[in-house]
C-alpha atoms as an extended CHARMM CRD file, in Angstrom:
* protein
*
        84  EXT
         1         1  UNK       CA              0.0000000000        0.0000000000        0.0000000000  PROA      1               0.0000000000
         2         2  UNK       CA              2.7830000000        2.5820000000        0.8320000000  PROA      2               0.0000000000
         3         3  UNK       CA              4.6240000000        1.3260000000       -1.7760000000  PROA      3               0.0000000000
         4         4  UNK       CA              1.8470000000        1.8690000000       -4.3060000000  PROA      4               0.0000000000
         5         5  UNK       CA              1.1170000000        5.4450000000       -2.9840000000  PROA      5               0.0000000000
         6         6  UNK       CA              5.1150000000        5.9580000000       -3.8580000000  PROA      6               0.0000000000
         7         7  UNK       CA              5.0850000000        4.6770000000       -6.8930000000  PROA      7               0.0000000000
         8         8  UNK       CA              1.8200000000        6.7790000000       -7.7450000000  PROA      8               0.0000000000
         9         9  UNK       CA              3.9850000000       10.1850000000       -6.2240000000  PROA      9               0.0000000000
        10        10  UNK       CA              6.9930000000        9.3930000000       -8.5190000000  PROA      10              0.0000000000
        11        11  UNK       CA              4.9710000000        9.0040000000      -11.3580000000  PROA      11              0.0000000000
        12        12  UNK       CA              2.8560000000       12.2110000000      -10.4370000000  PROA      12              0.0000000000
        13        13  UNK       CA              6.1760000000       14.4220000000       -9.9290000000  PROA      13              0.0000000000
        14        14  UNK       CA              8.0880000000       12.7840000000      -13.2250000000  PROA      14              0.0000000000
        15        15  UNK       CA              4.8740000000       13.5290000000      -15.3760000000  PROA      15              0.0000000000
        16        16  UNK       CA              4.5630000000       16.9000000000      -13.8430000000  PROA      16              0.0000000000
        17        17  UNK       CA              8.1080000000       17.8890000000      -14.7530000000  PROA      17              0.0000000000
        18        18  UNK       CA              8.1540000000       16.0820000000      -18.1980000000  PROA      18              0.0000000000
        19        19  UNK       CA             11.2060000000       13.6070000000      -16.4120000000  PROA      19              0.0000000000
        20        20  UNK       CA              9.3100000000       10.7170000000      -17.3650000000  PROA      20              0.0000000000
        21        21  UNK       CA             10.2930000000       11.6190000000      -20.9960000000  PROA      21              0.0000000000
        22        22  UNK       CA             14.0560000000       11.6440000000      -19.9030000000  PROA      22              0.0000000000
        23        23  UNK       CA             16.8820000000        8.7800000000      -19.4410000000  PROA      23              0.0000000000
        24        24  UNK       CA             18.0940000000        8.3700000000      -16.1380000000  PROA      24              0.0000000000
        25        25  UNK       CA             21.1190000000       10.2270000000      -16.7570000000  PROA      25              0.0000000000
        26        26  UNK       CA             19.2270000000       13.3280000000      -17.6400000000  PROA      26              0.0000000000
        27        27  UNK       CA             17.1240000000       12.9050000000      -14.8860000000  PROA      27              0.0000000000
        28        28  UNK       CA             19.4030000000       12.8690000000      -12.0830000000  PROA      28              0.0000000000
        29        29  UNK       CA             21.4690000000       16.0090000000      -14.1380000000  PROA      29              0.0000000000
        30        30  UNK       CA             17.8320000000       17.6350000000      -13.9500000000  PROA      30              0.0000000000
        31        31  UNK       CA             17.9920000000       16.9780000000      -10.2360000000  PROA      31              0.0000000000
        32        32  UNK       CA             20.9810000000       17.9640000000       -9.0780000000  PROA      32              0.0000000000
        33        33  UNK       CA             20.7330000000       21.5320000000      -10.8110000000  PROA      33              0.0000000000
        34        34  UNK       CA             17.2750000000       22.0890000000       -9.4330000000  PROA      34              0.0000000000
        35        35  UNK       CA             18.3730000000       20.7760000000       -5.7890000000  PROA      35              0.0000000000
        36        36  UNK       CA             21.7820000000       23.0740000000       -6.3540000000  PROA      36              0.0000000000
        37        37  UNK       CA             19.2170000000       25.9680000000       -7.5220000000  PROA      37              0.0000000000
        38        38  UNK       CA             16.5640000000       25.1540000000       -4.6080000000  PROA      38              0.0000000000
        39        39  UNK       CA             19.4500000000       25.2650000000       -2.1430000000  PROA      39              0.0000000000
        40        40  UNK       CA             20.6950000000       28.4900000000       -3.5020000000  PROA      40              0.0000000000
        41        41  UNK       CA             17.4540000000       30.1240000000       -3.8030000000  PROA      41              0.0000000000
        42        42  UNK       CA             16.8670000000       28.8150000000        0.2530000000  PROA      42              0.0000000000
        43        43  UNK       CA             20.5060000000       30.1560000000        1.7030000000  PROA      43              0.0000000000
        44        44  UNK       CA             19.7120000000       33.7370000000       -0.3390000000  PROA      44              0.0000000000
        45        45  UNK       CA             16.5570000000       34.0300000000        1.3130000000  PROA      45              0.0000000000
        46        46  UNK       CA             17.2040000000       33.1720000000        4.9280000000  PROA      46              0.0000000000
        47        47  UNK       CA             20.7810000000       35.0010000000        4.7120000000  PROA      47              0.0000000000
        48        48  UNK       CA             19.7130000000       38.4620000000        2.5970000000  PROA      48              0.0000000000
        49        49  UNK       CA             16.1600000000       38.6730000000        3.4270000000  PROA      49              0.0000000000
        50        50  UNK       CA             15.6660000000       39.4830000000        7.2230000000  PROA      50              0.0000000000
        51        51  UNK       CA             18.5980000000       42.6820000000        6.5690000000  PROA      51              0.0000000000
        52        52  UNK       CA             16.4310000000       43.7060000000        2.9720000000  PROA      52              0.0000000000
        53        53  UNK       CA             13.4070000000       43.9010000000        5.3820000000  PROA      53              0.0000000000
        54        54  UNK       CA             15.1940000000       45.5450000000        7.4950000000  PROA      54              0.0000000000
        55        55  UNK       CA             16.2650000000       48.6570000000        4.9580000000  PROA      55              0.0000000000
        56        56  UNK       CA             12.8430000000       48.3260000000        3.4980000000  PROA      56              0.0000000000
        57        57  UNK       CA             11.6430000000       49.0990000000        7.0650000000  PROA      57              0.0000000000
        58        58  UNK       CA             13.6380000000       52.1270000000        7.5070000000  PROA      58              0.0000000000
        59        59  UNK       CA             13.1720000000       53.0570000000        3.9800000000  PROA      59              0.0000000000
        60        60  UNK       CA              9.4620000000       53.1530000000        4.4430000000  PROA      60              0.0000000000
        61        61  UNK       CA              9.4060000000       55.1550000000        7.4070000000  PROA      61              0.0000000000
        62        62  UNK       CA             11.4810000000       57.6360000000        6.1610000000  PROA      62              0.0000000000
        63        63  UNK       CA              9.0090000000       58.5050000000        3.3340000000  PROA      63              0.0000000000
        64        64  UNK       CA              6.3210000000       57.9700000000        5.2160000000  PROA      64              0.0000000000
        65        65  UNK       CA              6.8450000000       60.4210000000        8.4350000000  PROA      65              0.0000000000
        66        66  UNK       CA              9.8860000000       62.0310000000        6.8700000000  PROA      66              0.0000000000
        67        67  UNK       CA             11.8390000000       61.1900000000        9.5390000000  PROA      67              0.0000000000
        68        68  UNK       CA             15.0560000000       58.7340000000       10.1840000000  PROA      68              0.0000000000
        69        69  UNK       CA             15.2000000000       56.0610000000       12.9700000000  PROA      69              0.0000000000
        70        70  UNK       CA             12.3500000000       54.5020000000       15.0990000000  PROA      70              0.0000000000
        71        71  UNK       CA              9.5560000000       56.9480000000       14.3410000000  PROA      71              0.0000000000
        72        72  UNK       CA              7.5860000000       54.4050000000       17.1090000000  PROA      72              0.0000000000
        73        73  UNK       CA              9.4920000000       55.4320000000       19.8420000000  PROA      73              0.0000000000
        74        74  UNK       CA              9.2610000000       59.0100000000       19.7280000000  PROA      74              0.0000000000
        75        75  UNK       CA              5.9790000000       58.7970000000       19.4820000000  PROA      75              0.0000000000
        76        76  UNK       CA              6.0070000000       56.7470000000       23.3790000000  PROA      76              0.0000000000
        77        77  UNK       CA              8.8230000000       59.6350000000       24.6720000000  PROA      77              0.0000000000
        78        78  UNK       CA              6.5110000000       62.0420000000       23.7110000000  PROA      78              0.0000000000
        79        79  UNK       CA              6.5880000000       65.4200000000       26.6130000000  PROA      79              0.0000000000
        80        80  UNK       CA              3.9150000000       64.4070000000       29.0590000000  PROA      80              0.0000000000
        81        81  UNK       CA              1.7120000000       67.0310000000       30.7840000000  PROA      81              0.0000000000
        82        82  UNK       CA              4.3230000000       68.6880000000       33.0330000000  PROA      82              0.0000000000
        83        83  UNK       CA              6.4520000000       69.5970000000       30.4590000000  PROA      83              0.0000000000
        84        84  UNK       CA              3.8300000000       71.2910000000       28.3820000000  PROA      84              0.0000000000
């Protein structure tokens, strides 16, 4: 039963990626550069993306408010009663 559902996944995943078409030469070539460019893709995005939010973040508030830095905390520090 497992092994049937396995077979039926292979098939499903060669079919949907025209491999089934292919020797098995050219299949495990086709593999190995979409793993590499999977793995690539994967390391980019955990490694670049949280410091691109990051600038993005800034970026945004700065046209937004006009200002630079954490627009959010000012707006907590703001002069309480006494000092107005």
């Amino acid at each position: 039963m497992v092994k049937d559902y396995l077979w039926r996944q292979r098939v499903k995943f060669e079919s949907t990626l025209a491999l089934s078409m292919l020797e098995p030469w050219e299949k495990f070539l086709c593999m190995i550069i979409f793993s590499l460019l999977t793995m690539l893709v994967m390391i980019g995005l955990f490694q670049y993306l949280p410091q691109h939010v990051m600038v993005m973040q800034r970026r945004a508030i700065y046209y937004l408010w006009g200002q630079e830095g954490d627009v959010f905390r000012s707006w907590v520090e703001t002069p309480g009663l006494k000092e107005l």
